[in-house]
C-alpha positions as CSV (number, residue, x, y, z in Angstrom):
1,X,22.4,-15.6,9.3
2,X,24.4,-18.8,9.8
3,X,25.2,-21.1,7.1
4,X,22.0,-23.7,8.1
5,X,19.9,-20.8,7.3
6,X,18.4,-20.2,3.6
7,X,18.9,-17.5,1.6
8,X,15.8,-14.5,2.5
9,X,13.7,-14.6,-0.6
10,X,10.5,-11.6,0.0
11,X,7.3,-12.3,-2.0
12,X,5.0,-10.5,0.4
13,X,5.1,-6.7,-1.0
14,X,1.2,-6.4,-0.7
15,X,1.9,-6.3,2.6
16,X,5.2,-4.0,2.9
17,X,7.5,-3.5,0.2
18,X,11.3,-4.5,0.7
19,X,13.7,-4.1,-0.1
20,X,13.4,-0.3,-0.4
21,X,15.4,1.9,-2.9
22,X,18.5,3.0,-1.0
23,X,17.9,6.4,-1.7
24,X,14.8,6.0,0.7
25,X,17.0,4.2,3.7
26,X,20.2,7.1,3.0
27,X,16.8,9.6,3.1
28,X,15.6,8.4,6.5
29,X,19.2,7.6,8.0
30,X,20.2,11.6,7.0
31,X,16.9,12.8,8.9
32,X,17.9,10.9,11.9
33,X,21.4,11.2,12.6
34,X,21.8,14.7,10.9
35,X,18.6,16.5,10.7
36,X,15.7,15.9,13.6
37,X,13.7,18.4,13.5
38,X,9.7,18.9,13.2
39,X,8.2,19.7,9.9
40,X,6.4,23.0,9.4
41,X,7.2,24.6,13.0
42,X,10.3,26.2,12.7
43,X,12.2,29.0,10.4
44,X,15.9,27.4,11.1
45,X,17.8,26.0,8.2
46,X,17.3,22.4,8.7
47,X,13.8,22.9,9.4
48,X,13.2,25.4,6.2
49,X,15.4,22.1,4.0
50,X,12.7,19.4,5.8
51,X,9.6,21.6,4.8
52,X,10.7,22.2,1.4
53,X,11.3,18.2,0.9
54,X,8.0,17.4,2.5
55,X,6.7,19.6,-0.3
56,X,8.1,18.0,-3.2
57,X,7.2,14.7,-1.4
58,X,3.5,15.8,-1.7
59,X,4.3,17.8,-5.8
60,X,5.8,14.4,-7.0
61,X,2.7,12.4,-5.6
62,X,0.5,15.2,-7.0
63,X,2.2,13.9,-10.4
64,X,2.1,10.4,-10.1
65,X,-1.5,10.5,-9.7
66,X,-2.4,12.9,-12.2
67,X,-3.7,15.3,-9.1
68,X,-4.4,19.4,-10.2
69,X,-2.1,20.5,-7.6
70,X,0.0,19.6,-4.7
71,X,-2.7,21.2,-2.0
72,X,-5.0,18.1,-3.0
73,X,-2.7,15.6,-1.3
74,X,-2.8,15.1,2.3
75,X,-0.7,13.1,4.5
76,X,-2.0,10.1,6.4
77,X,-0.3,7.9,8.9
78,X,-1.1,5.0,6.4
79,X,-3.6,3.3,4.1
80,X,-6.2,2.7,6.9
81,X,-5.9,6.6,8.5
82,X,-6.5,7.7,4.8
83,X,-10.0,5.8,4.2
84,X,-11.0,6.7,7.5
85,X,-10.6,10.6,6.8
86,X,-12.1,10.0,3.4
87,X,-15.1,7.9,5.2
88,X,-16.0,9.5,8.4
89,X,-15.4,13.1,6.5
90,X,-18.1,12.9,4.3
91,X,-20.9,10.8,5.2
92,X,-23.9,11.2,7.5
93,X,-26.6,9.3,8.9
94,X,-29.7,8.6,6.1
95,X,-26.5,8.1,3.3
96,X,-26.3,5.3,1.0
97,X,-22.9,3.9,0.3
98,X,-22.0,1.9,-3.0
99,X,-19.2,-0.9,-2.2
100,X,-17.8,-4.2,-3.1
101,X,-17.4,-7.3,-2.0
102,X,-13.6,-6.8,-3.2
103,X,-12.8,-4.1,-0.2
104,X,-10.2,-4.5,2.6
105,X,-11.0,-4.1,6.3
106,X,-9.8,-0.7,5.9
107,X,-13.0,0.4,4.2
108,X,-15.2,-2.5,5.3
109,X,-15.1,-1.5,9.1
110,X,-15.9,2.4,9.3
111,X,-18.7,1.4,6.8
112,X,-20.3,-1.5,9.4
113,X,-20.1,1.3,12.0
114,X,-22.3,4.1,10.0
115,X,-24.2,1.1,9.1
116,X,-24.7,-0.4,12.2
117,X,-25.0,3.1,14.3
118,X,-25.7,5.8,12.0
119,X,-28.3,4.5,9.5
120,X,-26.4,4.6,6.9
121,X,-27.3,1.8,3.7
122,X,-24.5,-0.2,2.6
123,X,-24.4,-1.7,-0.8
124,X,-22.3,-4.4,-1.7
125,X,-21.4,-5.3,-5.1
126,X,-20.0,-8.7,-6.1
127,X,-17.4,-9.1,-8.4
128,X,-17.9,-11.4,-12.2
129,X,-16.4,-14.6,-12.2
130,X,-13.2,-13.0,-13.4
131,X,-12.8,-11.0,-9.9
132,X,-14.2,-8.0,-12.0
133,X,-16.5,-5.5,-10.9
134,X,-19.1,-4.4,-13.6
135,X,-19.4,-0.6,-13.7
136,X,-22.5,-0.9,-15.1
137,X,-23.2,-2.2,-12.0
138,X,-22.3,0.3,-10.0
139,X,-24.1,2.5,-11.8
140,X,-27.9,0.7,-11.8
141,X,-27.4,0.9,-7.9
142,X,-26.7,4.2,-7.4
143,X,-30.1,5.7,-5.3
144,X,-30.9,9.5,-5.0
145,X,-29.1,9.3,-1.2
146,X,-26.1,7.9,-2.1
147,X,-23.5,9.7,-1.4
148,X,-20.2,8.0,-2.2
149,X,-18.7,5.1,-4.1
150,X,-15.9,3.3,-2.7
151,X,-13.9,0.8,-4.8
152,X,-10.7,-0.4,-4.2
153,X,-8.3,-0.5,-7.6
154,X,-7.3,-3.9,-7.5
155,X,-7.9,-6.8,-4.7
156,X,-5.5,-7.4,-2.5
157,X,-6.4,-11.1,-2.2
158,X,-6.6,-11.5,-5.6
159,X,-4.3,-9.1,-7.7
160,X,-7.1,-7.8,-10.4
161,X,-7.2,-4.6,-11.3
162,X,-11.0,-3.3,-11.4
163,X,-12.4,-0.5,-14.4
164,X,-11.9,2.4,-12.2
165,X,-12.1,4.5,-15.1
166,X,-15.3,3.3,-16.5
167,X,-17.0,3.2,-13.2
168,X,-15.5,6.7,-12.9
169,X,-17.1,7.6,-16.0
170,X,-20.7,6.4,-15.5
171,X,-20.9,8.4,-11.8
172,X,-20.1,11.8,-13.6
173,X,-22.6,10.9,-15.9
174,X,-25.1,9.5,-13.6
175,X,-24.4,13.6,-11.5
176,X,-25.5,15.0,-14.7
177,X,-29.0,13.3,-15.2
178,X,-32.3,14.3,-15.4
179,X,-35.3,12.0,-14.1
180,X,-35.8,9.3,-16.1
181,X,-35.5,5.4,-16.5
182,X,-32.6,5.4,-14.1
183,X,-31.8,3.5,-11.2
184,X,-33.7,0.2,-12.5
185,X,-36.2,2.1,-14.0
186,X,-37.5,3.6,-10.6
187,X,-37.8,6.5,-12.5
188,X,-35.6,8.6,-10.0
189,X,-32.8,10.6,-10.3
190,X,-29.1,9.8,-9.7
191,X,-28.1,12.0,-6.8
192,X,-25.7,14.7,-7.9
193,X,-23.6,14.8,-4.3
194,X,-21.7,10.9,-4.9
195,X,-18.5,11.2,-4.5
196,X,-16.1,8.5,-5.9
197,X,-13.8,7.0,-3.9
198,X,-11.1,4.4,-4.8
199,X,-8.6,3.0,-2.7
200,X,-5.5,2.7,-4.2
201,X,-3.2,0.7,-1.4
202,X,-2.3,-2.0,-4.2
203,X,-2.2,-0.2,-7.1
204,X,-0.2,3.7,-6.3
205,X,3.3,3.3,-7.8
206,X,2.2,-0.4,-9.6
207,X,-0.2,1.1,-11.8
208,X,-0.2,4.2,-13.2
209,X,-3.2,6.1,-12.0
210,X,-5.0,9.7,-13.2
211,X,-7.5,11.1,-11.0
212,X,-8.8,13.6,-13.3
213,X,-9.3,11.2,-16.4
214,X,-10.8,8.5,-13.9
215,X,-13.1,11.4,-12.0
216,X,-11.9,10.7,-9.0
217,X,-12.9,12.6,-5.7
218,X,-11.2,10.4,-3.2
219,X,-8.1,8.3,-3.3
220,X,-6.4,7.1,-0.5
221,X,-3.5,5.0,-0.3
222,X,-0.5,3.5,2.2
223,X,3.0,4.8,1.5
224,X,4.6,1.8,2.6
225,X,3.1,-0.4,-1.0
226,X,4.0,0.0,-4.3
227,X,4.7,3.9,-3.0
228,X,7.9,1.7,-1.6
229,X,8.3,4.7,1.3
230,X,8.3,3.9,5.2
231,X,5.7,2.4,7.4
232,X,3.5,4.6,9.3
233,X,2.6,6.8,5.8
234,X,-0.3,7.3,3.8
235,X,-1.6,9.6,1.5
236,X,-5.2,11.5,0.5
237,X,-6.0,12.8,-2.9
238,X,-9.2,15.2,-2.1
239,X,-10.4,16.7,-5.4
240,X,-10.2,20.4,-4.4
241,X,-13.7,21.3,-5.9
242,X,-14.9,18.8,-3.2
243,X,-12.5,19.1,-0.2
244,X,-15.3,21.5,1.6
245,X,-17.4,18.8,1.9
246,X,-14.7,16.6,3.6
247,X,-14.8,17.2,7.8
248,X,-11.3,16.6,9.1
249,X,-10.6,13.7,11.1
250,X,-8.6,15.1,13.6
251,X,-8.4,19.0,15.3
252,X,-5.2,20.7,16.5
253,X,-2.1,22.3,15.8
254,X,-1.3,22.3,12.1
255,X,1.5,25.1,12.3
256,X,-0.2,27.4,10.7
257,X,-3.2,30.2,11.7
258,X,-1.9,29.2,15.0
259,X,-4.0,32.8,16.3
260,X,-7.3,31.2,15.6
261,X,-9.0,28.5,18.1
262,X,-10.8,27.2,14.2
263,X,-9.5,24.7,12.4
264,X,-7.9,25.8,9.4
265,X,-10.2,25.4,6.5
266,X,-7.2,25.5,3.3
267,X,-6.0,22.2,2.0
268,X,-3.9,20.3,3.4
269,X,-3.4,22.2,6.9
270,X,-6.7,21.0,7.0
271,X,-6.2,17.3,7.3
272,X,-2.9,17.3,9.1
273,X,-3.3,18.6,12.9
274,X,-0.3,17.1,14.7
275,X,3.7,16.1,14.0
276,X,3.6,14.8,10.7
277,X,5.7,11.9,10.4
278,X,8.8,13.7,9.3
279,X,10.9,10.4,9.1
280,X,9.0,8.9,6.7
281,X,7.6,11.4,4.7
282,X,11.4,12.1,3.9
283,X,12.0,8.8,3.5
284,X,8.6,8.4,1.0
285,X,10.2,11.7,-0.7
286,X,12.8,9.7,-1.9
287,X,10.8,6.9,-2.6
288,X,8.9,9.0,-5.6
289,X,11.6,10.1,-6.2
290,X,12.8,6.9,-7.3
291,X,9.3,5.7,-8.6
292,X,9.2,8.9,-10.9
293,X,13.4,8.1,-12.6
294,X,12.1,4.9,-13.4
295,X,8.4,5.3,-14.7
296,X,5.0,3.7,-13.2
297,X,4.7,2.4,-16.5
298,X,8.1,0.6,-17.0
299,X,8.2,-0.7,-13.5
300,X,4.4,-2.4,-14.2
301,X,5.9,-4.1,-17.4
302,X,8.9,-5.3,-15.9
303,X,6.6,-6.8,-13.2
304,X,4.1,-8.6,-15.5
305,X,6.5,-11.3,-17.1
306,X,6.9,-12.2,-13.8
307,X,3.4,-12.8,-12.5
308,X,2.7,-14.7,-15.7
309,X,5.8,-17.0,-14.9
310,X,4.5,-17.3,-11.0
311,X,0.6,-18.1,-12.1
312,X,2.6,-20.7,-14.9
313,X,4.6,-22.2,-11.9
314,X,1.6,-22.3,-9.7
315,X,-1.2,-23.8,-12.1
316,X,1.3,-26.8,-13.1
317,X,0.6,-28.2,-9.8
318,X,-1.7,-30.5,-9.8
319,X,-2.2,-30.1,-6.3
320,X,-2.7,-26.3,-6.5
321,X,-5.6,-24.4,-6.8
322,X,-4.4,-21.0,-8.1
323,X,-7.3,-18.3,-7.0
324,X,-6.3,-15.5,-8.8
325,X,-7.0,-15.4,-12.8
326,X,-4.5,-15.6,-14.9
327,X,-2.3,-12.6,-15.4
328,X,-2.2,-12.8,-18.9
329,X,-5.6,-12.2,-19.2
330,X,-6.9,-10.6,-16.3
331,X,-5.1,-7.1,-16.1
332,X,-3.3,-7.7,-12.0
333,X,-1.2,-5.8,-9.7
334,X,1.1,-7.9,-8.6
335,X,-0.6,-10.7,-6.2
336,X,-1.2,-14.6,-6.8
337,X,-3.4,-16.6,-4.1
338,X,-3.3,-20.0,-3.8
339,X,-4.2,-23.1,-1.5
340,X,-2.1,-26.2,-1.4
341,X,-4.7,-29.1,-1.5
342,X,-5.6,-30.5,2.0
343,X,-3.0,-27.7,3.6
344,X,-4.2,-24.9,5.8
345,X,-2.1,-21.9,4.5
346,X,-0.6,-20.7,7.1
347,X,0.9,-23.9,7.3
348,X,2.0,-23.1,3.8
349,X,3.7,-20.0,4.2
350,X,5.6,-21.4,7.9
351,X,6.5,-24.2,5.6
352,X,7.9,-21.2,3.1
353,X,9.3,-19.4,5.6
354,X,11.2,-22.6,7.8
355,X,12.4,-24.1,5.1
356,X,13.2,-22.1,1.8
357,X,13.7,-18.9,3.0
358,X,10.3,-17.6,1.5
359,X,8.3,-15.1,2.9
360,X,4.6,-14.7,1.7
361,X,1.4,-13.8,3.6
362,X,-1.1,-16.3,4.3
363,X,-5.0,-16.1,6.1
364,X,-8.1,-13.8,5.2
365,X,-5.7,-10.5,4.6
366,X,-8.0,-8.5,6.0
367,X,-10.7,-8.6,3.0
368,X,-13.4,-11.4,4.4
369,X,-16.3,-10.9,1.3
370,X,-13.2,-12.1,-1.1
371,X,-13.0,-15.4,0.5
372,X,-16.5,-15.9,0.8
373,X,-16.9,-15.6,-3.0
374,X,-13.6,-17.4,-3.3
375,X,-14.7,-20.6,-1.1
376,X,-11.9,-20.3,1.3
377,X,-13.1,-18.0,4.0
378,X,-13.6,-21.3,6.3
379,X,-11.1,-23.0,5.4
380,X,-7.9,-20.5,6.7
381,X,-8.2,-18.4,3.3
382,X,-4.9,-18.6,0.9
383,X,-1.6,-18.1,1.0
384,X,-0.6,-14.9,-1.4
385,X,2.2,-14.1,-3.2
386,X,2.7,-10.8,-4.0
387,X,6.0,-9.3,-6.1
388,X,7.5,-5.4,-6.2
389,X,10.1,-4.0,-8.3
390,X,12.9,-6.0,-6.9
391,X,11.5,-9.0,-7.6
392,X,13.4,-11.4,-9.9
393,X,12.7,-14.8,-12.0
394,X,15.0,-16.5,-9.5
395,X,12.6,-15.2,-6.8
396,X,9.6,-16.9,-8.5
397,X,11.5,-20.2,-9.3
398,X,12.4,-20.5,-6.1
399,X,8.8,-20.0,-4.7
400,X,7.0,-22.3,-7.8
401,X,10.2,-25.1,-6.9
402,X,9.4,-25.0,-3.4
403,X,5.3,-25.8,-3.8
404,X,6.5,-28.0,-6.2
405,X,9.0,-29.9,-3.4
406,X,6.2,-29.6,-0.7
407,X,3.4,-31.2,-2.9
408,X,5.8,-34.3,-3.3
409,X,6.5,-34.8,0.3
410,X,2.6,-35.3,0.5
């Protein structure tokens, strides 16, 4: 960096996270210059070591999220792999699918194709005007064919955090029901094979998350987030009283029953034909590692004075439109959107970017129904802010000084 340059300020940890614990980059720089091998197909030393910190990789996730046991986490290759085990594994054509209008990409697309190929039904549900979705809501459109639920935890466009506990809640319920006045008083019953889905890319090392309390089946998330581990991770929670219902995505070597031509039908071996990525899942290792010495909950309250400092900041502007409810109200993970008036956001953030030293995201961000809702999916979208546990006040002054600065030039 020469001395014309700014100073590198990162607001754009919805994304990626960065920087990352050093623990994670010493993790990942050991692997590569001293250890090397494959995970789970060998019996030398280094090899035994990897295996044996792969496995308290996947124990410490099992106890971030609440899981019953290590076996019900699976590795993914990120956020996107994850859904699309969780989505192609258990559905088939004639299903009815319960979503929102909040979903990423991730989730949208392997929906539109069992919609558009398979006859499957797709439900969308819009969010209240707080960017909430009403779990009663989710519950009145529940049909005796659905078969899953898919909400994410909190939008990545907008930063709320939806009721995943509630909704939770009402779909156990809802498997336990005899025929009655259910589903708008159809008189049907709900079907007892949903299974509940939530995809917690924004949320996993943010927010602190129980699967059992929230009956979840399904979670899938990146490691690369809040999880603050490499790219090119993900993870799977599969509720073992339902992982026989879930096909695998892929077929092939796993390293183990290597004598059988069958997939192996045991959690996780299941899910995980092929190398895993044994750079980063060291590296994401570490990274809970990290997460777990400092507490989900203490790093989401250090977080929130911030957001309510960068949605102060932002909603000062007159010229600013600030899409995301306010913090202090609206429970959020971390992400502010806004629009400069009569500014195309990406010419925002190049504007960020060029001339402060501030990196943010700008566009759709891969979640289209949002900015329908939101009024902005024709007009470039927003420009997002999004902080992480390194994330300091200075950060956000900066960012709130420099709208501030570009507003005046206008």
């Amino acid at each position: 960096m020469n001395s014309a340059e700014p100073q590198r300020i990162y607001l754009d940890n919805a994304a990626t996270s960065f920087p990352k614990p050093d623990s994670v980059v010493a993790a990942v720089t050991q692997y590569m210059t001293q250890c090397g091998v494959a995970a789970g197909r060998g019996t030398s030393r280094q090899a035994t070591e990897l295996d044996a910190r792969i496995a308290a990789c996947r124990a410490g996730l099992a106890r971030l999220l609440g899981a019953a046991s290590p076996h019900a986490i699976s590795f993914a290759f990120n956020g996107t792999d994850s859904l699309n085990l969780a989505i192609h594994g258990c559905l088939a054509p004639g299903d009815h699918v319960v979503t929102t209008e909040l979903e990423h990409n991730s989730a949208l697309r392997p929906l539109r194709d069992w919609e558009t190929h398979r006859g499957v039904q797709v439900t969308h549900l819009a969010p209240d005007v707080d960017g909430r979705i009403d779990p009663a809501s989710v519950r009145d459109a529940l049909r005796p064919n659905t078969r899953l639920v898919a909400v994410t935890h909190a939008s990545n466009v907008t930063g709320v955090i939806q009721p995943i506990r509630e909704i939770g809640e009402l779909i156990a319920q809802s498997r336990t029901l005899t025929p009655g006045p259910f589903l708008g008083g159809r008189g049907e019953p709900a079907t007892r094979g949903v299974l509940y889905l939530v995809d917690a890319a924004q949320t996993a090392g943010h927010v602190p998350i129980d699967v059992q309390a929230a009956h979840i089946d399904l979670l899938c998330c990146s490691g690369h987030k809040g999880l603050l581990g490499p790219l090119g991770t993900g993870v799977t929670y599969i509720r073992s009283s339902r992982a026989s219902e879930i096909r695998p995505l892929r077929h092939g070597g796993t390293g183990s029953q290597s004598e059988s031509l069958d997939q192996p039908t045991g959690s996780p071996d299941k899910y995980e034909s092929g190398n895993p990525n044994a750079v980063g899942l060291v590296g994401l290792a570490a990274a809970v590692e990290w997460i777990e010495a400092h507490g989900v909950p203490a790093l989401q309250a250090r977080t929130q004075p911030l957001l309510a400092l960068l949605y102060e900041g932002l909603s000062a502007n007159p010229r600013v439109r600030v899409l995301s409810p306010d913090p202090r109200k609206v429970d959020n993970a971390g992400v502010i959107s806004f629009v400069i008036d009569m500014m195309d956001p990406r010419i925002t953030a190049s504007i960020m970017d060029s001339h402060f030293g501030i990196e943010i995201r700008s566009g759709l961000h891969c979640a289209p129904l949002v900015h329908r809702s939101l009024g902005t999916a024709d007009t470039g979208g927003t420009a997002r802010a999004s902080i992480g546990p390194f994330t300091t006040e200075a950060d956000v002054d900066a960012l709130c000084t420099a709208v501030l600065m570009i507003t005046a030039a206008m």
